[in-house]
C-alpha positions as CSV (number, residue, x, y, z in Angstrom):
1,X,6.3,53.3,164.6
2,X,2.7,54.0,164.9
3,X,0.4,56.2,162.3
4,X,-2.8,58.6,162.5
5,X,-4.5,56.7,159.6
6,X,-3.7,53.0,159.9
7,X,-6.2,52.2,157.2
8,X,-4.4,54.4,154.6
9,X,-1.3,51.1,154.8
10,X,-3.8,48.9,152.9
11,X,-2.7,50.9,149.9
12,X,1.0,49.1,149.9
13,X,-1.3,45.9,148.7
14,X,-1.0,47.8,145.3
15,X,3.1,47.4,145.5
16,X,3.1,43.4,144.7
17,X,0.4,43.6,142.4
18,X,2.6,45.9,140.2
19,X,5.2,44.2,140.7
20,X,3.3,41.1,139.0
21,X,2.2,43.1,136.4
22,X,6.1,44.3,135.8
23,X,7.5,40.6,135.6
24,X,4.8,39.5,133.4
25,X,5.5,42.5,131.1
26,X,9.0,41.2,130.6
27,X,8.5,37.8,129.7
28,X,5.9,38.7,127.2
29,X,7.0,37.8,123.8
30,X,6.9,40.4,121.2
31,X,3.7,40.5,118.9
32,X,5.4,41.6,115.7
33,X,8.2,40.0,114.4
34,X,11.4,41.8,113.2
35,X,12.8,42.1,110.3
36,X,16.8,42.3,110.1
37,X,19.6,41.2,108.9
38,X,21.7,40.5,111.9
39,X,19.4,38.5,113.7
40,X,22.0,36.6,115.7
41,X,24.1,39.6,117.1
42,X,20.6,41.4,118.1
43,X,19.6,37.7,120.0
44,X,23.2,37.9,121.6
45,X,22.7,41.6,122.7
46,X,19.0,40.8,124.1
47,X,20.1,38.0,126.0
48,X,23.0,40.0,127.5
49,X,20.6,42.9,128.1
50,X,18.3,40.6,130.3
51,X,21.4,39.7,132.4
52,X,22.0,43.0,133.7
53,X,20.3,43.4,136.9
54,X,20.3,47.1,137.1
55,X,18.0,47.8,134.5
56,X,15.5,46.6,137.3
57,X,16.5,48.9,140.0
58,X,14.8,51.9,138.6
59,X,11.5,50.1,138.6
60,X,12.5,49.1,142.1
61,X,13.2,52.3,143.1
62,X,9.9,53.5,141.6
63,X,8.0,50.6,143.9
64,X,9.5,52.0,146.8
65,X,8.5,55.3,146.2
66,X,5.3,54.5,146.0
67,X,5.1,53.0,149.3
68,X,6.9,55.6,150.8
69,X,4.1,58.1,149.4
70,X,1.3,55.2,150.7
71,X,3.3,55.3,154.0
72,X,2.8,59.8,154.0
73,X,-0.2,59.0,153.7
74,X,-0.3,57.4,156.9
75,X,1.0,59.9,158.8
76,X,4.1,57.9,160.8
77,X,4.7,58.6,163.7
78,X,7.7,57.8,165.2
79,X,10.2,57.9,168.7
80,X,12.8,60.8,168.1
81,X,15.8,61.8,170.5
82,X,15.3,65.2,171.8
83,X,17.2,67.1,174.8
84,X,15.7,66.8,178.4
85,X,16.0,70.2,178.7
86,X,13.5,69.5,181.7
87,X,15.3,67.3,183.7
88,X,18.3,69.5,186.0
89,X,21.4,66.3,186.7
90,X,23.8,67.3,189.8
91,X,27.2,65.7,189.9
92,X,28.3,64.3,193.0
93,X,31.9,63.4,193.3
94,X,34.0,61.6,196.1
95,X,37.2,63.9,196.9
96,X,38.5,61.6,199.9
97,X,41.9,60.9,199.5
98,X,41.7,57.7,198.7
99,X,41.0,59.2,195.1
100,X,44.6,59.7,194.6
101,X,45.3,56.2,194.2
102,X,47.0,55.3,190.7
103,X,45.6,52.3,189.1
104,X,43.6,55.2,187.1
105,X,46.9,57.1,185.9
106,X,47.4,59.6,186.7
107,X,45.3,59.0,189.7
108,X,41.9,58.3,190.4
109,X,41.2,62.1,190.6
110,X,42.3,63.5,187.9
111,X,40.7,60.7,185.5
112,X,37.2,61.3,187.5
113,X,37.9,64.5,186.5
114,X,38.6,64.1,182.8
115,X,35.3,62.0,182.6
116,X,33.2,64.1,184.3
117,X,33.9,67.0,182.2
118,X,33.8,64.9,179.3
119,X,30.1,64.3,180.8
120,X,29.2,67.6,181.2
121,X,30.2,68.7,177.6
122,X,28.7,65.9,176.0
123,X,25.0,67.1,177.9
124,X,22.5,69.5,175.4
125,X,22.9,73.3,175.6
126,X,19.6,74.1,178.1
127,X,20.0,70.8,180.4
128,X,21.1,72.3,183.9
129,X,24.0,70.9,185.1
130,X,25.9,71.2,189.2
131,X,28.5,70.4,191.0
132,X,28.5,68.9,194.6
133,X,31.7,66.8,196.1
134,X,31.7,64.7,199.6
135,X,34.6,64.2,202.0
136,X,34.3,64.3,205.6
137,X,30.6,66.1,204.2
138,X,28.6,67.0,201.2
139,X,29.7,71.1,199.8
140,X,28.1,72.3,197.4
141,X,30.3,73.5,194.1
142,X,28.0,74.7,191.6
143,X,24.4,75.1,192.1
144,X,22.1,73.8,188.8
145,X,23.2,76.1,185.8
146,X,23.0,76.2,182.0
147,X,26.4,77.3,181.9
148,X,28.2,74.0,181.4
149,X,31.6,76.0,180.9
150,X,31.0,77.3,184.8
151,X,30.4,73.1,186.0
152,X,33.8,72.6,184.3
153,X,35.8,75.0,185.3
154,X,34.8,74.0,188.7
155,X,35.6,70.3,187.9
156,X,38.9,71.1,187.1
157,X,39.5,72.7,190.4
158,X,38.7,70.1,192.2
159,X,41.4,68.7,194.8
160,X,41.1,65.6,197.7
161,X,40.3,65.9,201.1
162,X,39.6,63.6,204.3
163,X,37.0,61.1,205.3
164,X,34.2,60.0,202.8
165,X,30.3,60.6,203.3
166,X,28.5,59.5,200.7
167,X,25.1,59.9,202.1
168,X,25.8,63.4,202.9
169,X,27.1,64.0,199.0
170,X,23.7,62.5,197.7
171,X,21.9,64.3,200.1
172,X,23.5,67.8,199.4
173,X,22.4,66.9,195.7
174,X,19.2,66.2,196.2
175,X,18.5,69.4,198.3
176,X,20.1,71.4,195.6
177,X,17.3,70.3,192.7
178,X,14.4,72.4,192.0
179,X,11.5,72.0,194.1
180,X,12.8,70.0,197.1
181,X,13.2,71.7,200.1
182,X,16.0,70.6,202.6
183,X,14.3,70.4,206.2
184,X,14.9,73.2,208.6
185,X,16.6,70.5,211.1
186,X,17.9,66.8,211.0
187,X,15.0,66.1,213.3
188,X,12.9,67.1,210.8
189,X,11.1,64.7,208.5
190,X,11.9,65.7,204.5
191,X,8.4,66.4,202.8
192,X,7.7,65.3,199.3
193,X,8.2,67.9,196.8
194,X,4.9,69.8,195.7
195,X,3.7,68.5,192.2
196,X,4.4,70.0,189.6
197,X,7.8,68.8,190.5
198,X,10.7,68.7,187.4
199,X,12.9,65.8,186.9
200,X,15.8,65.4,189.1
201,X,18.8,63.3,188.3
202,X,22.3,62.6,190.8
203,X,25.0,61.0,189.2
204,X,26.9,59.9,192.2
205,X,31.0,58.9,192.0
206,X,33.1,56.8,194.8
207,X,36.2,54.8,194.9
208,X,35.3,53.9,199.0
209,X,33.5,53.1,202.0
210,X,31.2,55.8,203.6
211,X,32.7,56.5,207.5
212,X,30.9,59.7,208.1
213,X,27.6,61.2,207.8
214,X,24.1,60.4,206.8
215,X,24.0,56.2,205.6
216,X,24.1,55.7,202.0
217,X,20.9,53.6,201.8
218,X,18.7,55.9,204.0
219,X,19.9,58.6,201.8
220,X,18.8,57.2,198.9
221,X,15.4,56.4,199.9
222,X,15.4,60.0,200.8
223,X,16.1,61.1,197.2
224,X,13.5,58.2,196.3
225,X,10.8,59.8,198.1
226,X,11.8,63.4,196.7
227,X,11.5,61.8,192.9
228,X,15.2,62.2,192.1
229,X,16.6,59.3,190.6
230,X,20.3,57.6,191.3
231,X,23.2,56.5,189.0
232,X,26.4,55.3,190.5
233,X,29.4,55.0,189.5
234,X,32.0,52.4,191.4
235,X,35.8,53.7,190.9
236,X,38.5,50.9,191.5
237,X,38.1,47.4,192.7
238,X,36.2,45.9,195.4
239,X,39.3,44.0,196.2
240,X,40.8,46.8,197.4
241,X,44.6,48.4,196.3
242,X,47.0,50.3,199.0
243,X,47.7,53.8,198.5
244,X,50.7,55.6,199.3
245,X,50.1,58.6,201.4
246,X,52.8,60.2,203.2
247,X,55.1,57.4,203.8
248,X,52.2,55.4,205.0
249,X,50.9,52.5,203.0
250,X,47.3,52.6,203.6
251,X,44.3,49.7,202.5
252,X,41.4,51.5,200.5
253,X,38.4,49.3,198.7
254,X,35.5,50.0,196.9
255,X,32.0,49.0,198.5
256,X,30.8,48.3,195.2
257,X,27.4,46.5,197.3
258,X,26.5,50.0,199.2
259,X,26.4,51.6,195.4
260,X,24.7,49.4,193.8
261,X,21.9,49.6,196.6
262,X,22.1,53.0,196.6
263,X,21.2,53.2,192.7
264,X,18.5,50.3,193.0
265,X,16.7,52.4,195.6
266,X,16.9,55.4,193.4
267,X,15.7,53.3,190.4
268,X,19.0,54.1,188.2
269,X,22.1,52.2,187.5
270,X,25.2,51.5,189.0
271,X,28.3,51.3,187.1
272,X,32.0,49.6,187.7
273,X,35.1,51.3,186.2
274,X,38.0,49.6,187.0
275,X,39.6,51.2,184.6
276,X,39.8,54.7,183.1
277,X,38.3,53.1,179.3
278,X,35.2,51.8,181.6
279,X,34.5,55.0,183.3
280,X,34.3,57.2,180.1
281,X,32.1,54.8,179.0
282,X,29.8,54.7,182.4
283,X,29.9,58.6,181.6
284,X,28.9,58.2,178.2
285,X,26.3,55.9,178.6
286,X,24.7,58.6,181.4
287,X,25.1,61.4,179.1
288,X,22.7,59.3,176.6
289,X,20.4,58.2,179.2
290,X,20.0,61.7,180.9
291,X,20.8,63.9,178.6
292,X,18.2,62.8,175.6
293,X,14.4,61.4,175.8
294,X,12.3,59.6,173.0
295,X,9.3,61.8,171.8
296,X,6.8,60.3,169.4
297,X,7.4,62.9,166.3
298,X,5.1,63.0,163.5
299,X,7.3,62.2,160.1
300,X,5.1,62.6,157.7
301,X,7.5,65.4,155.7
302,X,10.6,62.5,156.2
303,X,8.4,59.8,154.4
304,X,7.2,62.1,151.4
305,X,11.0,63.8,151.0
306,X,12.0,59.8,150.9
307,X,9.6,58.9,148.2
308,X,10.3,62.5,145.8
309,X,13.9,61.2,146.5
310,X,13.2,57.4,145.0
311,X,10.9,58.7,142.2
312,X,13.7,61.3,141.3
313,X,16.6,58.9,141.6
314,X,13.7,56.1,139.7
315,X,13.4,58.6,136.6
316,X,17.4,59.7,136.7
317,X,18.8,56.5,136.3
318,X,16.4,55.1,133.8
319,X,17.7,58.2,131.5
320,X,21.3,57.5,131.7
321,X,21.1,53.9,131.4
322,X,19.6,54.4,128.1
323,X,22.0,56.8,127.3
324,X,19.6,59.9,127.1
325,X,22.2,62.6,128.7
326,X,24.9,61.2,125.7
């Protein structure tokens, strides 16, 4: 937390001086004696009286108002979560067959699925959301929208198909971000996007080894180089499982080191889900990272409601203690 007037905090040196003045108020003795017949049972009462802690929580309360308004005064300023209704995120999700393995019940598929949507409705109204998946190539889906419903509906269409190109599907969302311009051939050279350029964010899912298409890494220094930044997301084990496919037992593994290359290059994360609990959390996790940014917030009215709050509660509970509201 940082303030406007830093100066103004020397004024919370008045809090322990009051405080002094408060204890030494209570251990005064009384000037006057009393006269009264029942001098015993009054000493008895007194001295349970000065057990009872909460008689001193309204002057605490009071103390901590006062700082609270010393604190206003200040003018705080502090980090608050807002949407990143600037930044535009592109889903790109492996649909090779190898995503119908079950050690994600049902399948790998359908619980990419379920977490991916889960993603997409978790993201702020305003944050542009698409869809691209990657098989034997990158398609497509669902160019950047603010219709989240559309991204899902699409999601849950999804089905598997041959071969897996994971450059290609991180290079299919790249070119579908705002301001960056696919080149007119692969001969071409891709040319940095033209500043101002808004944020750009792929969250890339695979379960296997690229065997088509562009090369993971070089397509990740391509989305480097066009400012979009990389998160991965590892689906299964890279020890590999085999996967029943029309009759045929077939050997499918993760390359967990290409990913996590890939999302180093892009300066993002890479996550492992081995399991469907650790792949709703990679997806939550994202949705916090992408979806929100810290913006220093003046909370100036949040310190003085706090304090009228203290004071109010301060005054209250003096009055029923001492039984004014009987």
């Amino acid at each position: 937390m940082t303030f406007h007037w830093p100066s103004l905090l020397v004024g919370l040196l008045v809090i322990p001086i009051l405080a002094w003045l408060y204890v030494r108020a209570l251990r005064r003795p009384p000037q006057q004696a009393v006269r009264h017949t029942r001098v015993a049972a009054i000493a008895a009462a007194m001295q349970q009286q000065r057990r009872r802690w909460r008689r001193h929580i309204p002057a605490a309360m009071f103390g901590l108002s006062l700082a609270a308004v010393v604190i206003a005064m200040a003018r705080p300023i502090a980090p608050f979560p807002i949407p990143a209704t600037q930044n535009t995120v592109m889903l790109s999700i492996d649909v090779s067959r190898s995503m119908l393995a079950d050690d994600l019940p049902p399948n790998r598929m359908e619980a990419a699925k379920g977490a991916a949507t889960e993603f997409v409705e978790g993201l702020p109204g305003g944050l542009k959301v698409g869809l691209v998946t990657f098989s034997s190539y990158g398609t497509l889906i669902v160019p950047p929208t603010a219709d989240h419903g559309r991204v899902v509906e699409a999601i849950s269409q999804l089905h598997t198909e041959f071969a897996t190109a994971i450059g290609d599907g991180l290079l299919e969302a790249v070119w579908a971000l705002p301001g960056r311009e696919r080149p007119l051939s692969s001969a071409d050279q891709p040319q940095a996007p033209k500043p101002p350029v808004l944020p750009g964010t792929v969250v890339l899912l695979s379960d296997g080894q690229s065997n088509r298409g562009a090369l993971p890494v070089d397509a990740a220094r391509i989305a480097r180089q066009q400012e979009v930044k990389v998160y991965t997301i590892g689906v299964g084990t890279p020890e590999g499982t085999f996967l029943n496919l029309g009759g045929r037992s077939i050997w499918v593994r993760l390359d967990e080191a290409t990913l996590r290359e890939m999302a180093e290059i892009g300066e993002g994360n890479y996550f492992l889900a081995r399991n469907i609990g650790q792949l709703r959390d990679a997806y939550r996790q994202l949705s916090r990272m992408i979806g929100w940014e810290s913006k220093p917030t003046e909370v100036t009215g949040v310190a003085a409601g706090v304090a009228a709050l203290l004071a109010l509660g301060a005054v209250g509970l003096s009055l029923f203690w001492v039984n004014r509201f009987s």
